[in-house]
Structures are given as structure tokens and as C-alpha cells.
PAMAR-215788 format. One record per residue (C-alpha): x, y, z; residue in three letters. Coordinates in steps of 0.25 Angstrom, whole numbers, padded with zeros to 4 digits, always signed. Layout:
N
XYZALA;...
//
This chain:
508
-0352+0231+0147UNK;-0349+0230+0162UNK;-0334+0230+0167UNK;-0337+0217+0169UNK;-0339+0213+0156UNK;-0328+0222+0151UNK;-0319+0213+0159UNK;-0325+0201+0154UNK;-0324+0206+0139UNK;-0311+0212+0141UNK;-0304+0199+0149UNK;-0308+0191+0134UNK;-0298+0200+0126UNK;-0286+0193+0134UNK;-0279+0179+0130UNK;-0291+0172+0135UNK;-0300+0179+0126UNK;-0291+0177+0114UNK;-0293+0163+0117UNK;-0309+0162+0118UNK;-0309+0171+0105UNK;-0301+0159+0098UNK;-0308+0149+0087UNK;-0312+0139+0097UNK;-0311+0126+0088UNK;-0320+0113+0092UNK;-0312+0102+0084UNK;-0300+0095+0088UNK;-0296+0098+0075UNK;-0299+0111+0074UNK;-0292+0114+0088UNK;-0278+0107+0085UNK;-0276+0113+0070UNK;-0280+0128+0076UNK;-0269+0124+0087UNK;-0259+0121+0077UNK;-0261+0133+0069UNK;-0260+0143+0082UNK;-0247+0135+0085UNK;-0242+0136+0071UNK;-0247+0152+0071UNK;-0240+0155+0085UNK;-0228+0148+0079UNK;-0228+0156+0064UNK;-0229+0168+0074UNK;-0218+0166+0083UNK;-0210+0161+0070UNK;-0214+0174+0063UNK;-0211+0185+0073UNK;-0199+0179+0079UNK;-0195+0179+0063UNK;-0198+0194+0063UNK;-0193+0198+0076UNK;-0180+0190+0072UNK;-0179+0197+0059UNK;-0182+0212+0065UNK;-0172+0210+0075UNK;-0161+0207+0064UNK;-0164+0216+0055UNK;-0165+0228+0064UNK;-0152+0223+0071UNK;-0145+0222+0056UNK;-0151+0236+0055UNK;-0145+0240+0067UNK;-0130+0235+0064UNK;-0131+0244+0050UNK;-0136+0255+0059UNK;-0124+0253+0067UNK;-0115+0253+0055UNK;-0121+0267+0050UNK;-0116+0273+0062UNK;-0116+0289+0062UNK;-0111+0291+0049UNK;-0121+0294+0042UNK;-0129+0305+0052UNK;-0114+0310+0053UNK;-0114+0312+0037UNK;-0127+0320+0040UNK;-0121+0331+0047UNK;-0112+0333+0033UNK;-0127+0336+0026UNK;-0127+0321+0022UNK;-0114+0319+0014UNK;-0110+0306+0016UNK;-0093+0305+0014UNK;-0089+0298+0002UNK;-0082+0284-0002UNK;-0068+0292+0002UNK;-0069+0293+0017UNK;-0068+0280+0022UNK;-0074+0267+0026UNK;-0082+0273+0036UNK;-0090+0283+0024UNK;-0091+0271+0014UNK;-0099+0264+0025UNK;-0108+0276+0025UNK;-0110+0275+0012UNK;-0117+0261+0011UNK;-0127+0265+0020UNK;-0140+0260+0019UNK;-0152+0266+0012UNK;-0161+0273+0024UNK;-0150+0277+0033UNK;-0156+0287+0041UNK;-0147+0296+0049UNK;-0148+0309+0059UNK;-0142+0318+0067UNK;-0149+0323+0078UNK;-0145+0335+0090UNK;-0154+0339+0102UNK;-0164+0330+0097UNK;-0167+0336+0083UNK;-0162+0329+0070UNK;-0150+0339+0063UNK;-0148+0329+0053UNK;-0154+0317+0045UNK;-0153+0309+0031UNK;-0156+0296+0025UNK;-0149+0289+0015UNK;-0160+0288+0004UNK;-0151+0279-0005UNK;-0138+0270-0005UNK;-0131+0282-0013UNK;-0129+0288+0000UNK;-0140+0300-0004UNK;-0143+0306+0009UNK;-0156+0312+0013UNK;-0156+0324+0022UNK;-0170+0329+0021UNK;-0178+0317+0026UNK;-0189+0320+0034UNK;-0190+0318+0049UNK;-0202+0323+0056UNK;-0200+0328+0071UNK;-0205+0314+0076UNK;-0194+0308+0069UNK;-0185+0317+0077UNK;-0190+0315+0089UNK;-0189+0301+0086UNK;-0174+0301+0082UNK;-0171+0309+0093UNK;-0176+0299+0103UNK;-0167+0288+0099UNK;-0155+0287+0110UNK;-0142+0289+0103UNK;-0136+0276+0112UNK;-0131+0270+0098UNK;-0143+0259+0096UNK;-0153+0259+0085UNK;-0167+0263+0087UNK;-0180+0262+0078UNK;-0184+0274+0073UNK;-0197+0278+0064UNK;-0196+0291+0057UNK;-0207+0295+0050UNK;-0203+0297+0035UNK;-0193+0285+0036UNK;-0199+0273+0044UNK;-0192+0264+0054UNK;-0177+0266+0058UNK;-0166+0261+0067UNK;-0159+0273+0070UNK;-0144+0272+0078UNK;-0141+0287+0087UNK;-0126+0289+0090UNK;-0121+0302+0097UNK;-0114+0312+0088UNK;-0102+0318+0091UNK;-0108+0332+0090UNK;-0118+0329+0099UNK;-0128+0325+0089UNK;-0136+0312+0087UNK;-0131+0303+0075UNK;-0142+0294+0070UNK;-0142+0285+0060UNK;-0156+0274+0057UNK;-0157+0264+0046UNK;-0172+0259+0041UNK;-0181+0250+0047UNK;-0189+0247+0034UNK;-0179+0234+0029UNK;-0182+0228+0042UNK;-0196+0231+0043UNK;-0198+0226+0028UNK;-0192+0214+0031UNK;-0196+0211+0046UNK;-0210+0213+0038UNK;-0208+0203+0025UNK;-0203+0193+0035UNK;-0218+0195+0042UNK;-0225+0195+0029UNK;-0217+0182+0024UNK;-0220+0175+0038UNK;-0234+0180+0038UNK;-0237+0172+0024UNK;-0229+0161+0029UNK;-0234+0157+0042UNK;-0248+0159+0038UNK;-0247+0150+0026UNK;-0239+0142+0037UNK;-0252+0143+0045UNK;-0263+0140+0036UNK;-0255+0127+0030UNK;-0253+0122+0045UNK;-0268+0126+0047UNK;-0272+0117+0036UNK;-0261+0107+0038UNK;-0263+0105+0051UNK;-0279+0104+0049UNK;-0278+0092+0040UNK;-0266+0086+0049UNK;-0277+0087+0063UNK;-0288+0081+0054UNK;-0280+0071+0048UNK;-0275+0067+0065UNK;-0288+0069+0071UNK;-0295+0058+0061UNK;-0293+0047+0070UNK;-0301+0055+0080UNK;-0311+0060+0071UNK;-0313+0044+0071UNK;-0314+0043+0086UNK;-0325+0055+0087UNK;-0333+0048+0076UNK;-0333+0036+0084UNK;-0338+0041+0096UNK;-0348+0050+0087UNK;-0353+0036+0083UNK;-0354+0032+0097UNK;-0360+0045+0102UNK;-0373+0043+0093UNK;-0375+0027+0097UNK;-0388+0024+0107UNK;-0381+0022+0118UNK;-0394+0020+0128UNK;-0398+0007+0124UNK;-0399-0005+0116UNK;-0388-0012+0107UNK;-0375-0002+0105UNK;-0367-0004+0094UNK;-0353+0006+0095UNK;-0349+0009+0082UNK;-0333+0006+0079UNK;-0321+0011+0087UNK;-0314+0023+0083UNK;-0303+0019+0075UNK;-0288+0019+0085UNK;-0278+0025+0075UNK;-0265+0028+0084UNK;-0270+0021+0098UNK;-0257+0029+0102UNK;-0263+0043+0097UNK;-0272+0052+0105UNK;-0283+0050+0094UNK;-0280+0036+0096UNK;-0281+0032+0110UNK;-0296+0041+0110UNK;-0300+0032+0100UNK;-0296+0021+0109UNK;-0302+0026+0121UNK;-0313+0028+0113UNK;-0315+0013+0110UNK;-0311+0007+0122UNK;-0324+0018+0129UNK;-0332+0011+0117UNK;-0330-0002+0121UNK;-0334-0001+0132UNK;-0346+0007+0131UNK;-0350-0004+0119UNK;-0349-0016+0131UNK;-0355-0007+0142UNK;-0366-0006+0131UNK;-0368-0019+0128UNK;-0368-0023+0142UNK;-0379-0012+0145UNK;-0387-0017+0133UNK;-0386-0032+0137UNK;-0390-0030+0151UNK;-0402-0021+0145UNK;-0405-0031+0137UNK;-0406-0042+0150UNK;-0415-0030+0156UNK;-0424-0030+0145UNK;-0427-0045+0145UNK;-0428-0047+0158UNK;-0439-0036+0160UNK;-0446-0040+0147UNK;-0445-0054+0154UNK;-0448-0051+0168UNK;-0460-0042+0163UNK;-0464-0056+0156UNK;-0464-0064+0166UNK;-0469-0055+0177UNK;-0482-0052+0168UNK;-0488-0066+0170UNK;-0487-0067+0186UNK;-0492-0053+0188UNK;-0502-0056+0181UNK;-0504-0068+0187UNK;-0503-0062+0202UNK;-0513-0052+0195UNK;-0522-0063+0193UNK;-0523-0071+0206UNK;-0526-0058+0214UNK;-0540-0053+0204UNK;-0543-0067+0205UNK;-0541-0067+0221UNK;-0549-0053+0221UNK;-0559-0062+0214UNK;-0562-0073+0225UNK;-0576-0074+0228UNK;-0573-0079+0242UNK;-0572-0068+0253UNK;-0558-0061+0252UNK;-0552-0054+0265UNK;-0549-0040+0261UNK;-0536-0039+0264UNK;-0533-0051+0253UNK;-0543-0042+0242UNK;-0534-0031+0244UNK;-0521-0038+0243UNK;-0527-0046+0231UNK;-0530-0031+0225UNK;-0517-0026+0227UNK;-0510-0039+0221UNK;-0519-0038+0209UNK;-0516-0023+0207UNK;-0500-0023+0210UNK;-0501-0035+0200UNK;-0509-0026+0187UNK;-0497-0014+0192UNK;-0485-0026+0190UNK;-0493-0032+0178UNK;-0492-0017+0171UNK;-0477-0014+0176UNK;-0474-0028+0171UNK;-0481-0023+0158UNK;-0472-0009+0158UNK;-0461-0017+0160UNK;-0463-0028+0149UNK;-0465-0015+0137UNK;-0454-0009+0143UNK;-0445-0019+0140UNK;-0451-0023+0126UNK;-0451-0009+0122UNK;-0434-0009+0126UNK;-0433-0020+0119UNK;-0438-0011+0107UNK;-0449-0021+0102UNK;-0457-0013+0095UNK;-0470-0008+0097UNK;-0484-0008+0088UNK;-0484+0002+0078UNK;-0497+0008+0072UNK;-0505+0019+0070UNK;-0509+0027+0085UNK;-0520+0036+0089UNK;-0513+0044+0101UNK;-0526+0053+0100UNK;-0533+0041+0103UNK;-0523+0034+0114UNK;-0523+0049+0122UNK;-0538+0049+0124UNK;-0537+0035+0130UNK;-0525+0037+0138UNK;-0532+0048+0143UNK;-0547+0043+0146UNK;-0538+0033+0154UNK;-0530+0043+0161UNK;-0543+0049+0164UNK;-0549+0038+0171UNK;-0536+0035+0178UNK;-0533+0050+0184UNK;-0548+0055+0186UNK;-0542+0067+0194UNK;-0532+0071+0185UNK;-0535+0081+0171UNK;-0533+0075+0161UNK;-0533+0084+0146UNK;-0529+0081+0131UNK;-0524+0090+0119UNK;-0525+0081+0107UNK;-0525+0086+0093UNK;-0539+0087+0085UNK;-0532+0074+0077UNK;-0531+0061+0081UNK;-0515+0060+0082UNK;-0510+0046+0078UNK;-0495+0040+0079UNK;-0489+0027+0076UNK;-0485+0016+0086UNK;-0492+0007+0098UNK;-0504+0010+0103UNK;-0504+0003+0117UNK;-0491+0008+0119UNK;-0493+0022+0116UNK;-0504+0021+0124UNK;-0497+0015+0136UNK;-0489+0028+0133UNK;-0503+0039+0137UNK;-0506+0030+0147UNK;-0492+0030+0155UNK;-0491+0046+0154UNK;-0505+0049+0158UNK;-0503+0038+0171UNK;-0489+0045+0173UNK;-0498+0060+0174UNK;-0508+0053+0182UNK;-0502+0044+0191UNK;-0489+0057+0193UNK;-0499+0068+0197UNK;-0511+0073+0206UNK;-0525+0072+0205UNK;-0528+0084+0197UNK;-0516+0086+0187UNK;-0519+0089+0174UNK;-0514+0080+0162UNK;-0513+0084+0147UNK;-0512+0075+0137UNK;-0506+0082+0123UNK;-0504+0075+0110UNK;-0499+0083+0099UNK;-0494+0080+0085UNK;-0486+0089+0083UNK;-0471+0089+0080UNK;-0462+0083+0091UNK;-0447+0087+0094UNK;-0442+0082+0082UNK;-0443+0093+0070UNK;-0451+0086+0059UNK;-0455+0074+0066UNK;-0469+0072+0067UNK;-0473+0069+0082UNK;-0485+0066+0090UNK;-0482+0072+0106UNK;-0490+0065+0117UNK;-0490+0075+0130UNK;-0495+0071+0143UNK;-0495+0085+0153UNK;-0500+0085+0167UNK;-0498+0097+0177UNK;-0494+0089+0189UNK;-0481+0089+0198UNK;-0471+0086+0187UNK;-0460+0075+0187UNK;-0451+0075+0199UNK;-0436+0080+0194UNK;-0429+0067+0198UNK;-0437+0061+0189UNK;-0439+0070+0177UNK;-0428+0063+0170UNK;-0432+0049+0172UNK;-0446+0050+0171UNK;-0446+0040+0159UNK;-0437+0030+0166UNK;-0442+0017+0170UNK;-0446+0016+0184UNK;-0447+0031+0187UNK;-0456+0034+0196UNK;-0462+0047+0203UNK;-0465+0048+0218UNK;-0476+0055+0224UNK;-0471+0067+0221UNK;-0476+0069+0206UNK;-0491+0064+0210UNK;-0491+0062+0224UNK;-0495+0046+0225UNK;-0484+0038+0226UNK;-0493+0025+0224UNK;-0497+0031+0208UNK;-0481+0028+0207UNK;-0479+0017+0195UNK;-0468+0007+0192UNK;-0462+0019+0182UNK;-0463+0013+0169UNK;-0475+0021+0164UNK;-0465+0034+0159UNK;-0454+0024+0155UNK;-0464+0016+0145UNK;-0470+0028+0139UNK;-0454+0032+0135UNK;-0453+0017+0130UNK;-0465+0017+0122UNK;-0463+0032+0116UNK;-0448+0028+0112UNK;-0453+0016+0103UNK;-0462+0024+0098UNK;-0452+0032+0094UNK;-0455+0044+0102UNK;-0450+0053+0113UNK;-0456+0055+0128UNK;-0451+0067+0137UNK;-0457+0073+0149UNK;-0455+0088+0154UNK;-0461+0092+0169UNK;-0462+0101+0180UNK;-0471+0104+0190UNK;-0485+0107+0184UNK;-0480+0102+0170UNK;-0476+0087+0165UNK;-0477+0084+0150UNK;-0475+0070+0145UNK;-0474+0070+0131UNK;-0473+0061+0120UNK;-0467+0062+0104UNK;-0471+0050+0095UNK;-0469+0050+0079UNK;-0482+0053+0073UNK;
//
């Protein structure tokens, strides 16, 4: 690992990385019941050392106050090989009487102990020969004789606050009383705060669960709502928006989302309507227009192949005009046509359904192609069986003939066209699907109009085949998609430079 990474790895142990390496929660739910158990946890522990530290501090200052009490009696008594005075010399030797059990007391000269004992009972039965190892000395010896107590471990008796005072002699008095009560109780008080808190905790934790689910249920109304809304066709045709969320408290958080939320429903539902209205206006007036257009165009069609046939002399110039009319006339007769299926297939009138040879509408669409675009190549991979599919013939045949225009129209003389039909399965695992491809190796689609290819209108320049009179009226891509679609099928379209692949998926 590079220093680098070391800095990295190591800069993840700080807070920061305590943080990243936390459960990370992805429900509301979840987030505020962890919350309130860390707060409840942070709480129990501040409670629960504060309770200990408090309770240390008193019984080790209660401690202190019986050490001060002792006093230098009793490692004065140790100088007289341990003989305590008895119940006839005072007030001062009664009290040395009632010592506590565990008294430890010492003299000490230069350092070394001279003398020690322990009070092994309440009878007043010293101990002289208790063992201290030459740590423990060094340890007594170390604590200042400035008349305040001081902890103390010695080895063969635990934990010990331990009070020097000067002796007269020059010596060291020391007296100690055990740590041990304390400790045990310092340590039942953790024990018993322990058990409490974490009972305290997991009640809280499933307390608190089923208070959040119980507050959040509103919400959970709000979010299935909008998970309604969210699967709703939104793209076109008649919307119906299901029911509004439900407002429980319009004062509540939970309440004024669920508000906001229906008023954004509102209006998206007449923002809808309006949209579906004025498509519906669009819809008539092309399927209308187209109507009407079809009988003067073919009208003005009409008169100019009747003028072209006028046995009388003609002067050129009128001839060509009469030509062009009667051409621009068959070009506005077909884009009215376009138009007029357009419109019938938004309206979702539906199509001839019967059994379809696409073996047998490939090599048709084909042999046409062929004698369209002599000078491009064109090639076919068919299966060895005839492949046959349900729906209408003319229009899946408008279909291979929109696709193989588009190839020979948006490319050069020479380019190469494959036409691929294949039974196999489509995109959809266990859906049996028939995939119509249409490859050719030209130029490819323009980026700007890769992603509306499909659209209506959408037309290439000269950049794709170099003739900008081959141009259409951009319908030809934009019916194949319609048709496909009532069929129940999908189109797509993947290109680069040297590769376009139209392809096709009808059910089988």
C-alpha cells in the first residue's frame, strides 16, 4: 500500500470514519427510531456514569473521613508488637478498638517498612506477618506523608487508601483502609444499571418502532398515492388520477405534504385534460384536413395528365410545368395519405388482423427496392421456413417499404443493404418474437437526430446521402413506429458511421 493509501485508510479511523461505518438506514422509519434509541443510549450513559462516578466519589470520600478518624493509633500500637491497650485506658483506646476489619497500618524509616499489621477480624486480632513484596514497599514508600489519603495496590491485599503522617521518631506512620467495599458496590451499581438501561433500551426500541409506524401511517398514504400516480400513462390519451391522499392533520407536517400533494395533482389532472382536449382537436382537424385535401389534389392531379394529353401542339415550357404539377400533385396525394393513417392509427382504430407471410412481404419489398435503387446492393438472410405473423398485411407492408426507401433514399449509390428476418426470441424472455432488420453500411444518422429519428417531420440533410432533393416530408420513420405500435411491437434504431440497424419485434 502506498503512503498515500495509508493516509487514506488511516484518515477513515477518525470520527468521520465511525460515521461511514454506521448502519446506514433507508426508511424514514427506520432513521427516526435508530435516532431515538442513540439519544435514549447517550442519555442511559451519561445517567449511568455520572451515577457511578457520583457514588465513587462518596464512597471513597466516606472512606477517607474513617481513615482520618483512625489517625496513627494504630501503626503507633505496632511499635508495642501489635498490643492494642485495653478497654481501661481511655476513650481514645476504646476507639481503637472498633476499628474496622482490613485496617492496614505501617511504620516505615529511610524508606524501608519496620513495621506492619492488619486487623484480620473485629476481635482486634492483629496480623503481623502479612506479606508485602519489595514493590509494595516501594509503593508505600512513595506516598508523600502531607496527611491526605492515596490509593494504593499492594499485591497480597488489593486496592487501599492509605493516610502517612510524620512520627515523632522520625519515622512514617501509615495507616490504609480497603477499597474492596467500594469497588463492589461502585460495581453492583454498574451491573444493576447495565440490566436496567438495556431493558430500558430495547422497550424504547420497540416502543418507539410501533409509536413511528403508528405517526407515519398517514404518510405511508401519501407515498401510495403518489406510487399510484407514478405508474399512470401520463404520454397520452384520457388520464384518470386516482383519489387524493387522505389530509389527516392539514396543521401536521405529514399533513400539509399530503396537501401540497393534491393541490400538484390538480393541476397536473386539468393540465392533462387541457393537453388531451387540444390533442384531440389536432387529431380531427388532420384526419379532417387530410379528407378534405384528398379530393382536390387529386383533382389538380387530374387536369394536369389530362393537359399532358392534349392532342394540339403544346409549348414546352407549359409540358413541363403541366409535368411538375402532375408530379408535386402524386407527392401531396401520398403525404396527404401519410397524414390521413397517421391520424387514424392516433385515434387507435384498429387494424386488419389475419394471418401474414413476412417471408413473402420481404421478397416483395425487396424486388421493389431493387428496381428503385439499381445501384445500391441489395442482400436478404431469411430462415429456410416461411415465417408467418398475425396482423395487416398492406400495413406491414408499408412498413418494408418505408425502411428500404429510408436506406435508399439516405445513402450513396453503392451502399450495401441487408435485409434479416429472424424468429427467434426478442428482448422479452419467454415471449416468442419475429425481428425484422434492415442494415445498410452508409454514413449513419446524424447525432442531432439520432434521437428523433422516429418523430414526425424529421428530416436528414444532405449530409447522410448527399442529395438534398431525395429529402421527404418525414413521415416515412414516423409511420413505421405507428404501424409497429398497433401491432403491438417495438422499433429501435442503433447507428454509426458504417453501420445503421433498423430493427423491428412483432409477436409471432
Amino acid at each position: 500500500m502506498t503512503s498515500r493509501g495509508r493516509a487514506a485508510s488511516g484518515g477513515r479511523t477518525g470520527p468521520v470514519g465511525l460515521l461511514a461505518r454506521l448502519p446506514r438506514f433507508r426508511t424514514l422509519r427506520a432513521r427516526i427510531t435508530f435516532g431515538l434509541v442513540v439519544l435514549l443510549a447517550v442519555s442511559c450513559a451519561a445517567v449511568g456514569v455520572a451515577a457511578v462516578v457520583e457514588l465513587n466519589g462518596f464512597l471513597t470520600q466516606r472512606l477517607d473521613e474513617q481513615l482520618a478518624q483512625v489517625g496513627t493509633r494504630f501503626p503507633e500500637s505496632l511499635e508495642h508488637d501489635g498490643r492494642l491497650p485495653d478497654d481501661h485506658d481511655g476513650d481514645e483506646d476504646a476507639d481503637t478498638r472498633r476499628m474496622a476489619t482490613g485496617t492496614f497500618g505501617a511504620c516505615l524509616r529511610g524508606g524501608a517498612v519496620t513495621d506492619k499489621g492488619l486487623i484480620r477480624s473485629g476481635d482486634l486480632s492483629v496480623d503481623l506477618d502479612i506479606t508485602l513484596t519489595a514493590r509494595d514497599a516501594e509503593r508505600l514508600a512513595r506516598v508523600p506523608d502531607d496527611g491526605r489519603p492515596h490509593t494504593v495496590e499492594l499485591s497480597a491485599l488489593g486496592h487501599y487508601r492509605v493516610l502517612a503522617t510524620p512520627g515523632r521518631d522520625g519515622d512514617v506512620l501509615m495507616a490504609g483502609l480497603p477499597l474492596k467495599p467500594v469497588e463492589a458496590a461502585v460495581h453492583r451499581l454498574e451491573l444493576v444499571a447495565g440490566i436496567v438501561f438495556g431493558l430500558a433500551l430495547v422497550t424504547a426500541g420497540v416502543s418507539g418502532a410501533l409509536w413511528v409506524r403508528w405517526s407515519l401511517r398517514p404518510l405511508g398514504r401519501v407515498t401510495a398515492t403518489a406510487a399510484r400516480v407514478s405508474e399512470l400513462p401520463l404520454a397520452s390519451g384520457v388520464v384518470a388520477l386516482p383519489a387524493r391522499a387522505p389530509v389527516a392533520d392539514p396543521h401536521s407536517e405529514v399533513g400539509q405534504v399530503a396537501a401540497a400533494l393534491n393541490g400538484m395533482l390538480g393541476h397536473v389532472e386539468d393540465a392533462l385534460t387541457k393537453r388531451h382536449a387540444s390533442e384531440e382537436r389536432l387529431r380531427r382537424f388532420a384526419a379532417d384536413a387530410s379528407h378534405e385535401l384528398r379530393t382536390p389534389v387529386a383533382s389538380v392531379r387530374g387536369h394536369a395528365e389530362l393537359g399532358l394529353l392534349h392532342p394540339g401542339p403544346v409549348p414546352p415550357e407549359v409540358t413541363r410545368a403541366l409535368e411538375r404539377i402532375a408530379a408535386e400533385s402524386a407527392r401531396m396525394g401520398l403525404m396527404v395519405d401519410d397524414l390521413l393513417l397517421l391520424a387514424r392509427l392516433d385515434a387507435g382504430r384498429p387494424l386488419e388482423r389475419g394471418p401474414v407471410d413476412l417471408t413473402r412481404l420481404v421478397l416483395d419489398a425487396v424486388t421493389d427496392a431493387r428496381a428503385a435503387g439499381p445501384g445500391h446492393g441489395w442482400a436478404l438472410d431469411l430462415p429456410a421456413d416461411p415465417v408467418t405473423v398475425t396482423g395487416d398485411a398492406h400495413r406491414l407492408h408499408q412498413v418494408l417499404a418505408n425502411l428500404l426507401a429510408n436506406a435508399r433514399l439516405h445513402t450513396p449509390v453503392g451502399t450495401k443493404v441487408t435485409i434479416t428476418l429472424d424468429p427467434g426470441p426478442g428482448p422479452d424472455a419467454g415471449a416468442r418474437t419475429v425481428t425484422l432488420s434492415v442494415h445498410d453500411d452508409g454514413p449513419g444518422i446524424p447525432e442531432d437526430l439520432d434521437s428523433a429519428v422516429f418523430e414526425r417531420f424529421t428530416r436528414a440533410d444532405h449530409r447522410r446521402h448527399g442529395d438534398a432533393s431525395a429529402t421527404g416530408a418525414g413521415l416515412g420513420l414516423s409511420i413505421v413506429s405507428a404501424v409497429v405500435e398497433a401491432h403491438g411491437g417495438t422499433v429501435g434504431v442503433e447507428s454509426a458511421p458504417g453501420a445503421t440497424t433498423f430493427r423491428v419485434c412483432l409477436p409471432a
